[in-house]
N, C-alpha and C positions, 0 to 999 in steps of 0.2 A: 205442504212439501218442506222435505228441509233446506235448512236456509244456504250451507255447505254446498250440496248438491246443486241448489239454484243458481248461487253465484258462477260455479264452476261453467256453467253454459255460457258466461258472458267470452267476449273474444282480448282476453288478460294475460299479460306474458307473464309468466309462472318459471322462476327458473327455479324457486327452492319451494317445492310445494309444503316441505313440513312446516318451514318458516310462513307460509301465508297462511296453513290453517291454525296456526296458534294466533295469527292476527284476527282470522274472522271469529274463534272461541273469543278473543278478546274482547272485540265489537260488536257484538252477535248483537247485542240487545240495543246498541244504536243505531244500528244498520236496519234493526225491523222496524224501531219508530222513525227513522225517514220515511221508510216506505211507507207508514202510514202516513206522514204526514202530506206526501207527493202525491199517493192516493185520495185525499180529500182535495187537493188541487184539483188534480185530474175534475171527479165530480163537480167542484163547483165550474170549470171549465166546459163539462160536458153534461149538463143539466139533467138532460135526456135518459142518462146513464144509471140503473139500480144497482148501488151494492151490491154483490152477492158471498153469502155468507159460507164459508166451508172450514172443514175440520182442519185445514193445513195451518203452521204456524204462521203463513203469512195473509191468512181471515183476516179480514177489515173488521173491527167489529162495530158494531153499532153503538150509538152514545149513550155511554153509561154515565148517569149522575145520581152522584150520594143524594140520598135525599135530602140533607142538609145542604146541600148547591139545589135540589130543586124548585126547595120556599124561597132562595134568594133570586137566580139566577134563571134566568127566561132566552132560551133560543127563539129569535123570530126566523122563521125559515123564509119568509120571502126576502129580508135582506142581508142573512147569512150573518146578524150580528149579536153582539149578546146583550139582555138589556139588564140592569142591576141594581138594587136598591142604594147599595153601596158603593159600587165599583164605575168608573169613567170604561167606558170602551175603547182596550186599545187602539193602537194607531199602527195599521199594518199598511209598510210600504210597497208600491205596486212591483216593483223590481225584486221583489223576494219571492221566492218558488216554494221555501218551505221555512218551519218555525221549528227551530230545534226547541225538542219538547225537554221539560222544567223538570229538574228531582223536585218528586212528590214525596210526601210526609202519610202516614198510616194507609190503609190499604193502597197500594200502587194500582192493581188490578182494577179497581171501583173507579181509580183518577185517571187513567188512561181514557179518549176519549178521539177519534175521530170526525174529524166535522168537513162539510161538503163543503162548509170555504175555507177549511183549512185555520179554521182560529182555535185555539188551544183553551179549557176553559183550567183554570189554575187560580192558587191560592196568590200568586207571584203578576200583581198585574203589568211590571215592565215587558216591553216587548224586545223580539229577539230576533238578530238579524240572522234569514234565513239560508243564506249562502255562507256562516259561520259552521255549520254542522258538517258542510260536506268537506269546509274547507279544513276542521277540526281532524275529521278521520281519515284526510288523507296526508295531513302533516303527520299523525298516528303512524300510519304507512312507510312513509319514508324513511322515517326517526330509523323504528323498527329496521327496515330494508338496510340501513345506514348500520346502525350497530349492529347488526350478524351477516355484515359482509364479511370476507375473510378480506383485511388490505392489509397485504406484506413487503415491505421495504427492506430491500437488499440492505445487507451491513456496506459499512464503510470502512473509511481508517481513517487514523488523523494525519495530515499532509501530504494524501496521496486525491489526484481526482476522483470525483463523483460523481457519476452520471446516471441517472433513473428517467425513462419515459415513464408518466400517467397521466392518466385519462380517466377524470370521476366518470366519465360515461360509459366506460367500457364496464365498470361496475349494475350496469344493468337499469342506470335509473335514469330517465329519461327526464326529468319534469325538473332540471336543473338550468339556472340560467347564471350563476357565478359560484368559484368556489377558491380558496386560496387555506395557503399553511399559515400555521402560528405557531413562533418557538424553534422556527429554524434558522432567523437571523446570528443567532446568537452561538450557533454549531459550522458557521460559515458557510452555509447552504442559502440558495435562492431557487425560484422557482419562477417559470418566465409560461406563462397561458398559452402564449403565440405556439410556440414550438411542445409543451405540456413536458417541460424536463426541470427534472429537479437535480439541480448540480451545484459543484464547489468544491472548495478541498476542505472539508474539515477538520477541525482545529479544535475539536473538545470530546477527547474522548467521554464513555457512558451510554447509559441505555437512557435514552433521551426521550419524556413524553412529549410527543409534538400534538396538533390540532388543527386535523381539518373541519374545514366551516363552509356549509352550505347555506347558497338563496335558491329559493324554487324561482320560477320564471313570475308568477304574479308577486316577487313579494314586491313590499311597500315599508317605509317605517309603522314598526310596530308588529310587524309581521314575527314568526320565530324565524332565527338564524338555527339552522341544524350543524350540528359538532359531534366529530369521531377524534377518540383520541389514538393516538397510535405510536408505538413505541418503536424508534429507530435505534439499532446497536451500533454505535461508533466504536470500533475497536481502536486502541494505543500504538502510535507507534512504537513496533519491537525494539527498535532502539533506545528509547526510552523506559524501556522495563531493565534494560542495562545497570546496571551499575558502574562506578568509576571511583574508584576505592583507592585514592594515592598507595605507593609502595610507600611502606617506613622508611625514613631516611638511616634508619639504626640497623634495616636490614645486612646478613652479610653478604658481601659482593653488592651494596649497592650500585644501578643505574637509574639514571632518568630515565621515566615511561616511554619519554619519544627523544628523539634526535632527528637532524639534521644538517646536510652539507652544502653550500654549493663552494664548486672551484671556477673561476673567473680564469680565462684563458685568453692573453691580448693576441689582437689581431694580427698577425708580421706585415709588414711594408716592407718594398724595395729600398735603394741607397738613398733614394733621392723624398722616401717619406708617402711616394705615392702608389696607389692601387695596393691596398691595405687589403689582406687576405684574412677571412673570418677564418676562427679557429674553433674546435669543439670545444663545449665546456662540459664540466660532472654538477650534474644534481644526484644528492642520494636525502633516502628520507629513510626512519624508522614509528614505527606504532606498536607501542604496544595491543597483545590481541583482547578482546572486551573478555575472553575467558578468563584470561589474564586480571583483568582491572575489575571483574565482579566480586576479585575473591582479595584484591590488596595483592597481589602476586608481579614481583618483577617480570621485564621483560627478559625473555631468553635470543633475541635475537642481536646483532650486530653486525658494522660494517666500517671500513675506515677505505679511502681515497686519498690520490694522490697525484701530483700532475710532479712531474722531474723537468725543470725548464730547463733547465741545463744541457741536457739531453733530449727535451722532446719528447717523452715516454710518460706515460699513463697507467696509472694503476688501480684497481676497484677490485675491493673484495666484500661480500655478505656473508654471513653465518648465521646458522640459527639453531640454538642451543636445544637437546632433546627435552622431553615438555618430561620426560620417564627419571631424567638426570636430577638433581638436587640442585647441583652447581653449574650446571651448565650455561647458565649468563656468563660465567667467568672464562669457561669454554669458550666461547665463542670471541668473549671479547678477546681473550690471550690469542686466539688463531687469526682472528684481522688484525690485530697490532706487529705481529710477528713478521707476520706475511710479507705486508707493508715495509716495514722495518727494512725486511731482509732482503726483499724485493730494489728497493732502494740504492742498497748498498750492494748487492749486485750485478746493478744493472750499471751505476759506476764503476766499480770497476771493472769489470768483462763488455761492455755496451761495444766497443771497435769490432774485436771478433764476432760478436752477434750478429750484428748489423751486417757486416760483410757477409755473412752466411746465408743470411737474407735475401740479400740482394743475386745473391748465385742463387739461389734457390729460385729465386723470380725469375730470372733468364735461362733458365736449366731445370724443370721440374723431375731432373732423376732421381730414383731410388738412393742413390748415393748422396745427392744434396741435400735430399730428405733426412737422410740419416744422420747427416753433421749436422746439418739445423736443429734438427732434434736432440741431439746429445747436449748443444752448446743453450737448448732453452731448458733442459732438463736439469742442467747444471744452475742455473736460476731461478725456475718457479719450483721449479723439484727440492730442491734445495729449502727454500722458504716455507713450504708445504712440511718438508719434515721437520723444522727447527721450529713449527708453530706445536706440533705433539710434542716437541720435546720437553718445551717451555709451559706445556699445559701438565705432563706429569713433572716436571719440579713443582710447580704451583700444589698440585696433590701432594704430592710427599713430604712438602711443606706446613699443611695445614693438616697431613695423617690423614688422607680421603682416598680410596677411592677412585681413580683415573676414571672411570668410567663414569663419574659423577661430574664429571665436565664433560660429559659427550657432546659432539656439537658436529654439523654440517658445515663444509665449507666450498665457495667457489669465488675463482678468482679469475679475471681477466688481464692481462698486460696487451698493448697495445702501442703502435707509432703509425706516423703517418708518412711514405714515400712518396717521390717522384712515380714509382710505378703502381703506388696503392697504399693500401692501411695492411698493414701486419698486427694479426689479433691473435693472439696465444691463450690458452688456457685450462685452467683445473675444476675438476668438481666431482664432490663427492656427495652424497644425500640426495635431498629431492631437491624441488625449488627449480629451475631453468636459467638459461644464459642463452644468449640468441640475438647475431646480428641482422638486422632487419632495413630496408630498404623499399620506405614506401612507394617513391616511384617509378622502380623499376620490380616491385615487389617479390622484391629476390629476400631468402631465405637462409639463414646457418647457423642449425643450432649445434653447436659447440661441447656437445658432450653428452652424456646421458642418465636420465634420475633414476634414481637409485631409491625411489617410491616403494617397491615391492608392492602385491597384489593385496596386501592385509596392513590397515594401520599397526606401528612398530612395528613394520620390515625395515624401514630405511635403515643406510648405513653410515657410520658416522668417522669420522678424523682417528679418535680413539679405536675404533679396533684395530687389533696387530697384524692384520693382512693387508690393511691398506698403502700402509706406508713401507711396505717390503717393495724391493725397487722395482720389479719386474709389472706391479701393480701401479705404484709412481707413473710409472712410464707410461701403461696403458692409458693411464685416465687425464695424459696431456695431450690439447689437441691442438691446433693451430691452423691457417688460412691467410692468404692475400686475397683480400677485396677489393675493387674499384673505390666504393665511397658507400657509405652506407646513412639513414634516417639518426639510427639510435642502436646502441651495444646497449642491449640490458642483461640485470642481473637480477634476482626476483628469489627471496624464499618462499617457501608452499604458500606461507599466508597467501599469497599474490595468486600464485600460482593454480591453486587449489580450485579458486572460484572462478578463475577469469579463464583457466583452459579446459577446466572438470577432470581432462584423461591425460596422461605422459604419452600417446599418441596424439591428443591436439596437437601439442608442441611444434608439432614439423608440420602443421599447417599454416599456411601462411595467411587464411583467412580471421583465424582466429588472433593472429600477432595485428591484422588490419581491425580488428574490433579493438582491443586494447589499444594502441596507439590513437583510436578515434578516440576511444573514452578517456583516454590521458589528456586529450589533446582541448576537452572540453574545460576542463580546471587549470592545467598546466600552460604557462606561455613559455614557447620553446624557443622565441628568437634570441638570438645570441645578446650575450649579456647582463640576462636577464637573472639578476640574483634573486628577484623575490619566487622565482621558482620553486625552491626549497621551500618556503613556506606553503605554495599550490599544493607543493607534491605531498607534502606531509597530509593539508586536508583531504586530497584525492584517497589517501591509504583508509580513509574513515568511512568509506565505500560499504553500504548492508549487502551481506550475502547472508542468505538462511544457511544456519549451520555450517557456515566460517567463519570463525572466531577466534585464528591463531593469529599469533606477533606477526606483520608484515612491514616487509623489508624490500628494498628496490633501490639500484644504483645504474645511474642513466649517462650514458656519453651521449651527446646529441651536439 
């Protein structure tokens, strides 16, 4: 019969049949001499019992000896032993069931030999322990079964977690009693049996050969250890394939990559020095964006702040230079200087009238008070707004450029605080957001609207000649009294872009409760707290796939 065939009637879990019949092609010819050997057990075991001889390849055959083992070499059959002129008779121990039979030298077929106690006659008189054969082809098996498993290990990253459930046993192989990695201490990975999870953060990127190592359940020293090698992909973190390419300081229109502000605002106290009232303060930060710093490219973004103690008045402006412009850092930085500048000096001197307007306007919300408020803050931010274009085409016509090469977004807030609330005014033009927000009343007011457009380069920017026609001026200032608010922010797209994805986020007020969490995890916002500026600045260094422009952020809190 064949020997394929025969096997396949045993009760074998078989889950890759091609893979086990390349094993038994393998072992064909050890597998038949066990079973001869088991079969002369059997007989000397069952005395009673005649060989019987047939054509199938697994025939017993009967004892062939060369004639040159017959002159020397004498079977006594009554005590199953061999007797020898030469040879001591081995020494077969009772606890062996079979003798893995010997490579033979010139005819094989003639030295093959079957004997009813199972004693092997051979040129080799060491003897051989019998439970080494079976245990020989089924470490064979394993190995085998081990190396054309398919084992695939999820990629990783470097500083992100890791987490993989395995289980050598779910690999189909039963006859395992320990198993562990080698080669992943050193990838920041561990691997815990109990719970069969391989985790960590890994910390080195590459395609990592690592080494699983198998014991069967009988091993012992000396036994094989079975090993798979297996290749893990640790992929890099994308920040790291960054570049960070200083700007040339020879550049023209130099800036520093990044900036930062905080303004410290003391607390007021009564006459007497007591029941000290906390006051907001400004953090503002800048980053350059990694698009920016891969290529050695200035930052196009800016901002400048300002607190009027004198008057109690607040000022924050960001800008963010078009990425399409040339000059546009210079843009940007001429329209926050301006702004400020002129912000400043306006608000000294027109602040009485304002104020007063205000204050009607808050116990009289008509159309009419509306309208004087509005004229008399138009006449101040309005005002600033246009004297920042105008000072950016001198700058042009100074250097023979261009206007349009300082294109640049701008928004601005001005701000006080009353006995009946906080008075918030403001401009903006381009994308990026402005929005007063209040986490625990999570009240909502965004301040104006982006000027995004539905296709990158739609936005619009300070330099076109429609913006600052007055009729346009006017539309795009807005203003509010509030009770009391978290934080007045002010945010270029950098910011903007990842943290709300649509210009419909914006006016949601869940997405303003995400960012304030996640500002809130870096940033310490209790009063007085200068080293916030530094938080804020690392906060802006936040991975977003595919945001990578200059980000810009100025915070009243």
């Amino acid at each position: 019969m064949d020997i394929l065939h025969y096997l396949k009637s045993f009760d074998i879990t078989i889950k890759d049949e091609e893979q086990f019949n390349k094993f038994l092609d393998l072992k064909k010819e050890k597998i038949k001499e066990c079973i001869f050997d088991l079969y002369g057990e059997f007989i000397r075991n069952n005395p009673g019992e005649t060989p019987v001889k047939n054509s199938d390849s697994f025939a017993v055959e009967e004892i062939a000896i060369s004639e040159k083992e017959s002159e020397n070499d004498i079977i006594n059959p009554s005590t199953n032993s061999i007797s020898s002129d030469n040879l001591d008779p081995p020494i077969r121990n009772e606890s062996e069931s079979m003798i893995e039979p010997q490579t033979l030298t010139g005819n094989e077929d003639a030295n093959k030999v079957a004997l009813p106690a199972g004693n092997l006659v051979t040129n080799n008189p060491e003897p051989v322990n019998a439970d080494l054969s079976i245990s020989n082809t089924s470490n064979d098996a394993i190995s085998l079964l081990i190396k054309n498993k398919s084992i695939i290990l999820p990629n990783g990253k470097v500083n992100q977690d890791y987490s993989f459930l395995f289980n050598v046993k779910e690999l189909g192989i039963d006859d395992i009693a320990e198993y562990w990695f080698e080669g992943i201490d050193n990838i920041g990975l561990k691997y815990n049996l109990e719970t069969k999870e391989l985790s960590g953060i890994p910390s080195l990127a590459g395609d990592h050969k690592i080494k699983l190592r198998i014991k069967r359940k009988d091993w012992s020293e000396g036994k094989p250890i079975f090993e798979r090698e297996i290749i893990l992909i640790i992929n890099p973190d994308p920040k790291s394939l960054w570049k960070n390419i200083p700007t040339p300081t020879d550049v023209e229109y130099y800036k520093p990559d990044c900036d930062k502000q905080f303004v410290k605002v003391e607390a007021i106290s009564n006459v007497l020095g007591l029941n000290r009232s906390a006051r907001k303060d400004i953090v503002v930060a800048s980053q350059r964006g990694r698009s920016h710093a891969q290529e050695g490219k200035p930052r196009d973004d800016d901002f400048a702040v300002n607190y009027l103690k004198e008057h109690d008045w607040y000022v924050l402006v960001v800008a963010d230079g078009a990425g399409s412009a040339k000059y546009s850092r210079k843009g940007s930085e001429i329209a926050c200087k301006t702004v400020l500048e002129v912000c400043d000096s306006l608000i000294k001197s027109n602040h009485k009238e304002f104020e007063h307007l205000i204050k009607e306007f808050s116990l009289v919300k008509s159309e009419e008070n509306r309208k004087k408020m509005g004229d008399s803050f138009y006449s101040i931010l309005g005002n600033a707004v246009f004297k920042s274009l105008k000072n950016i085409e001198l700058e042009a016509k100074k250097a023979n450029k261009p206007t349009k090469e300082f294109a640049t977004t701008l928004i601005v807030a001005i701000c006080k605080k009353f006995k009946f609330g906080w008075f918030v005014g403001a401009f903006w033009v381009g994308d990026g957001g402005l929005g007063i927000y209040n986490k625990e009343t999570r009240f909502l007011k965004i301040l104006g609207e982006s000027d995004g457009g539905e296709f990158a380069g739609q936005t619009r920017f300070l330099t076109m000649p429609e913006i600052t026609q007055p009729s346009e001026l006017y539309r795009r200032l807005r203003f509010d009294i509030v009770d009391d608010f978290t934080a007045l922010l002010l945010m270029t797209d950098g910011v903007t872009d990842p943290k709300f994805e649509t210009d419909a986020n914006l006016f949601k007020v869940e997405k303003w409760d995400e960012l304030w969490s996640d500002l809130s995890k870096e940033v310490d916002f209790s009063d007085n707290n200068e080293g916030s500026a530094d938080q804020l600045l690392k906060w802006l260094d936040f991975w977003s796939p595919g945001n990578h422009d200059d980000r810009t952020i100025a915070i009243l809190f």
